[in-house]
C-alpha positions in Angstrom: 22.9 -5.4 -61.1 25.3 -1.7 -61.7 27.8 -1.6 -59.5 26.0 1.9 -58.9 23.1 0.6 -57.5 24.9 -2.4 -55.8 26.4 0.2 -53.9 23.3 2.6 -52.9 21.7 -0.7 -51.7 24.9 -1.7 -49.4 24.2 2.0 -47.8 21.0 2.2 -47.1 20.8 -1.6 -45.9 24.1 -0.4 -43.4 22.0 2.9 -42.8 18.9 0.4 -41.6 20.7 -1.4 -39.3 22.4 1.5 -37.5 19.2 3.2 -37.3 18.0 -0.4 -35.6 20.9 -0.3 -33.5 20.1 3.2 -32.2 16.2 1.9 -31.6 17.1 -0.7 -29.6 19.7 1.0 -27.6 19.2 5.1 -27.5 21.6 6.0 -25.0 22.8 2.7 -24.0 26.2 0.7 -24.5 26.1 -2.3 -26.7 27.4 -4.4 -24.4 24.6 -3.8 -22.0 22.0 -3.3 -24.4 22.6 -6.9 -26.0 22.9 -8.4 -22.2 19.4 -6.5 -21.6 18.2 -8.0 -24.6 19.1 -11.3 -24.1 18.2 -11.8 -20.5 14.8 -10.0 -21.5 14.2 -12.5 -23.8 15.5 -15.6 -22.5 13.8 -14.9 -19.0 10.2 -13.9 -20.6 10.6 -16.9 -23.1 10.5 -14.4 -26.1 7.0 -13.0 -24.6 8.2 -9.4 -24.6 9.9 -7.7 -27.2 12.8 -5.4 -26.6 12.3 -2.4 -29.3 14.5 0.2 -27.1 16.7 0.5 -24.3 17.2 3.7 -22.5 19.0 4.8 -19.1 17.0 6.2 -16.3 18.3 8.0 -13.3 18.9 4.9 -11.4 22.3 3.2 -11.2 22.0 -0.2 -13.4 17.9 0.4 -14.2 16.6 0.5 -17.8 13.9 1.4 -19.6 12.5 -0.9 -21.8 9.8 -0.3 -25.0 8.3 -3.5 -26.4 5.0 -3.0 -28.4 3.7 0.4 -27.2 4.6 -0.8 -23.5 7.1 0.9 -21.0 8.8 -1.2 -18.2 11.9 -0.7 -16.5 14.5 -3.7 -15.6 18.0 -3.9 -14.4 21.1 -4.4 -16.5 21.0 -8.7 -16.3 17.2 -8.3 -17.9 16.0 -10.7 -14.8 14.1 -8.1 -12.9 11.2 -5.8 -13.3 9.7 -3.2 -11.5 5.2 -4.0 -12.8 2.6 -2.1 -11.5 4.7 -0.9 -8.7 5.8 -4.7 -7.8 9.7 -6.0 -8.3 9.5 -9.3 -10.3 11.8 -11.9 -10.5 11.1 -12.4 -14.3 12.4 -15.7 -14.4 10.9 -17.3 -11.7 7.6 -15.4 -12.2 7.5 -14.8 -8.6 6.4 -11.5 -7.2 9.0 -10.1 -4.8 7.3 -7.4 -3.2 4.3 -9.9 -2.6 6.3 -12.3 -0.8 8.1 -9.1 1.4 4.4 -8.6 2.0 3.1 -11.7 3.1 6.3 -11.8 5.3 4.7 -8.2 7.2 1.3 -9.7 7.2 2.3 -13.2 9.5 0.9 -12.5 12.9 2.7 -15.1 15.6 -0.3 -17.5 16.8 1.4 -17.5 20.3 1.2 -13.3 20.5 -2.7 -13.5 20.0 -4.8 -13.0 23.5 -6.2 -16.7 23.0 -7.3 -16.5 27.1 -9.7 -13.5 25.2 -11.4 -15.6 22.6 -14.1 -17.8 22.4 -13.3 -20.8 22.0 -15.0 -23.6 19.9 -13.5 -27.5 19.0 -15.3 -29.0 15.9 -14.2 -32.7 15.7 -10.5 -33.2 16.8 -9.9 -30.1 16.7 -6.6 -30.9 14.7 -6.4 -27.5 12.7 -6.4 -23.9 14.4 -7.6 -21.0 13.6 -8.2 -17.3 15.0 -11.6 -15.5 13.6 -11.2 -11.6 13.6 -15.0 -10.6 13.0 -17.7 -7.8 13.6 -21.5 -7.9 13.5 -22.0 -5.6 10.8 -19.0 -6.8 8.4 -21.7 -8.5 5.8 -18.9 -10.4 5.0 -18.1 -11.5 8.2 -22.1 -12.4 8.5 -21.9 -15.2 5.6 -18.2 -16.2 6.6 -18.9 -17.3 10.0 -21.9 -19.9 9.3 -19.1 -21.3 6.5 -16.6 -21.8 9.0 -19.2 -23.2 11.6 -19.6 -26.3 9.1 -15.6 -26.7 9.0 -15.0 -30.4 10.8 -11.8 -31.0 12.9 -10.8 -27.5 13.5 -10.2 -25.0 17.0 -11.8 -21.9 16.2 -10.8 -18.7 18.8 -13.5 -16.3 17.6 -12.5 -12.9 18.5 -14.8 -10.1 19.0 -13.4 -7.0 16.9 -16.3 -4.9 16.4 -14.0 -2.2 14.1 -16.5 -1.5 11.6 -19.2 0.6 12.6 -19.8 2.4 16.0 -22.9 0.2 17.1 -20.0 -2.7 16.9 -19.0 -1.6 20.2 -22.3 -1.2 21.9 -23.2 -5.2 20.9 -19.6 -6.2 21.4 -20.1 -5.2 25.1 -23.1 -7.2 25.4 -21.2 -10.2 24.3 -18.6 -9.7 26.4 -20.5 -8.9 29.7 -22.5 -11.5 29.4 -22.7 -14.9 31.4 -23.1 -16.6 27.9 -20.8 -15.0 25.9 -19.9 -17.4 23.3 -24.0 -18.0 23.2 -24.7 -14.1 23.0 -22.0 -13.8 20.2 -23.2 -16.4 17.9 -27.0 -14.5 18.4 -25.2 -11.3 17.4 -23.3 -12.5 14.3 -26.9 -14.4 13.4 -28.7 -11.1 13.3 -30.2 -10.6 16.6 -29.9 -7.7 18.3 -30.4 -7.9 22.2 -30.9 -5.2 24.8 -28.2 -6.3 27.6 -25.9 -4.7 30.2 -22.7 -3.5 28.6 -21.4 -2.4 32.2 -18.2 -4.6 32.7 -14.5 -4.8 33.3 -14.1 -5.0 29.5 -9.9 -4.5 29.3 -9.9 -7.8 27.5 -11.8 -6.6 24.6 -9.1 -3.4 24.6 -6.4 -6.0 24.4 -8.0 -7.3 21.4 -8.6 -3.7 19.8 -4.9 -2.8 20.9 -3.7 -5.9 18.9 -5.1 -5.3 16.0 -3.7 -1.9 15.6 -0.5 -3.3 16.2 -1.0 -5.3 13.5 -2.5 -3.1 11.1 -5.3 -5.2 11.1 -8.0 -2.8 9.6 -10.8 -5.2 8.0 -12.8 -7.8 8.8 -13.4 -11.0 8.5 -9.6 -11.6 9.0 -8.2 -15.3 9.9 -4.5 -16.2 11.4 -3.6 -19.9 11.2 -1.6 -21.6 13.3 1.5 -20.9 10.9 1.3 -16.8 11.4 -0.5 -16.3 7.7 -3.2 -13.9 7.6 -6.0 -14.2 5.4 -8.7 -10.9 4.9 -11.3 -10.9 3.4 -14.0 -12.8 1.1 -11.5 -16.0 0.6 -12.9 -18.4 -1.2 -13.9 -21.2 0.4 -11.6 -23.7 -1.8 -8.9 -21.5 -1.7 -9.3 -21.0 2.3 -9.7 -25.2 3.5 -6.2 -25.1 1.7 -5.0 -22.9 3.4 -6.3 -24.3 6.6 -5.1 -27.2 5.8 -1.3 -26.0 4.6 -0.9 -23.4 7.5 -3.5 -24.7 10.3 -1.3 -27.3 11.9 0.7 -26.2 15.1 4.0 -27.0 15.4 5.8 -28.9 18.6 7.4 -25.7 20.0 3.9 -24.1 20.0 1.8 -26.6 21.5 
């Protein structure tokens, strides 16, 4: 091969990979860049791509491009801010999810159990705390699955949040004689004309708990270990939880 042409070929092949260099790292230094890289890679198991590095306003954040795709992580390439989330990239674990499940954990021992209705199934050995209204259709299916749950204490508490005739039947419940009895009517559909005319500060307890809590839906659960659980669980998913987070502790018996 000329020498000529030998030559041409050593420029443009050094042109390439400054060109590369200046892709993967617009504005960044290429000490950082190659530790962004690295930890990228090593932490994702060479899932994502780095194709550009570029600073942001924020001390020690980057922005990374891989295929099309923008995500920003710090300077070790172990942590990424997705979908609003901080991940620990090498764990997998969601950070912001586990700050959140932290807020959500209720104290069983702050919940008005003297308010609830209380039921044993079995022994009783698992314990549980049943947020529900009358016309959550949720709560409507929910409560006949957990009234075939064996070996559990169920305090059912009457949280009628969801629509304004709540209150009117949750008053009935609570003023009657029979008010576990009147409840379980309630939540089964019926819909009985009874005196709501009662000292009902209990219920307000309840109510004023709830807000405390920022508990705004229904059906919600708290087990014995503080977790909260809203919602449509499935029913797999929720006898593990029950049975993971259902047991009390020494100190709270």
């Amino acid at each position: 091969m000329p020498r000529v042409v030998r030559g041409r070929l050593a420029a443009a092949a050094a042109l390439f990979v400054s060109l590369t260099a200046g892709a993967i790292a617009a504005d960044v230094s290429e000490k950082v860049a190659a530790q962004i890289k690295a930890g990228v890679n090593a932490n994702t198991n060479g899932a994502v791509r780095v194709e550009q590095i570029n600073t942001t306003p924020l001390t020690n954040i980057y922005e990374v491009i891989s295929e099309g795709e923008i995500l920003y992580v710090n300077e070790t390439g172990r942590y990424s801010f997705v979908g609003g989330s901080l991940m620990d990239l090498k764990s997998k674990t969601d950070l912001t999810a586990l700050q959140q499940d932290k807020r959500m954990v209720i104290p069983f021992n702050k919940l008005p159990l003297q308010h609830a209705i209380k039921e044993v199934h079995g022994d009783g050995s698992r314990v549980m705390a049943l947020f529900e209204d009358p016309f959550c259709p949720i709560c409507r299916v929910f409560t006949k699955f957990v009234d075939q749950i064996d070996n559990v204490t169920i305090y059912r508490f009457i949280f009628p949040i969801t629509d304004r005739r709540s209150q009117s039947l949750a008053r009935m419940a609570w003023c009657s004689r029979d008010r576990a009895g009147v409840w379980k009517a309630i939540m089964d559909g019926a819909r009985p004309q009874l005196p709501e005319s009662c000292n009902t500060d209990g219920l307000v307890e309840i109510l004023k708990l709830g807000e405390r809590y920022g508990m705004n839906n229904t059906p919600t659960v708290v087990l014995a270990s503080g977790k909260r659980l809203v919602g449509a669980t499935p029913p797999e998913q929720f006898m593990d939880e029950l049975e993971r987070g259902g047991r009390l502790k020494a100190d709270q018996r």
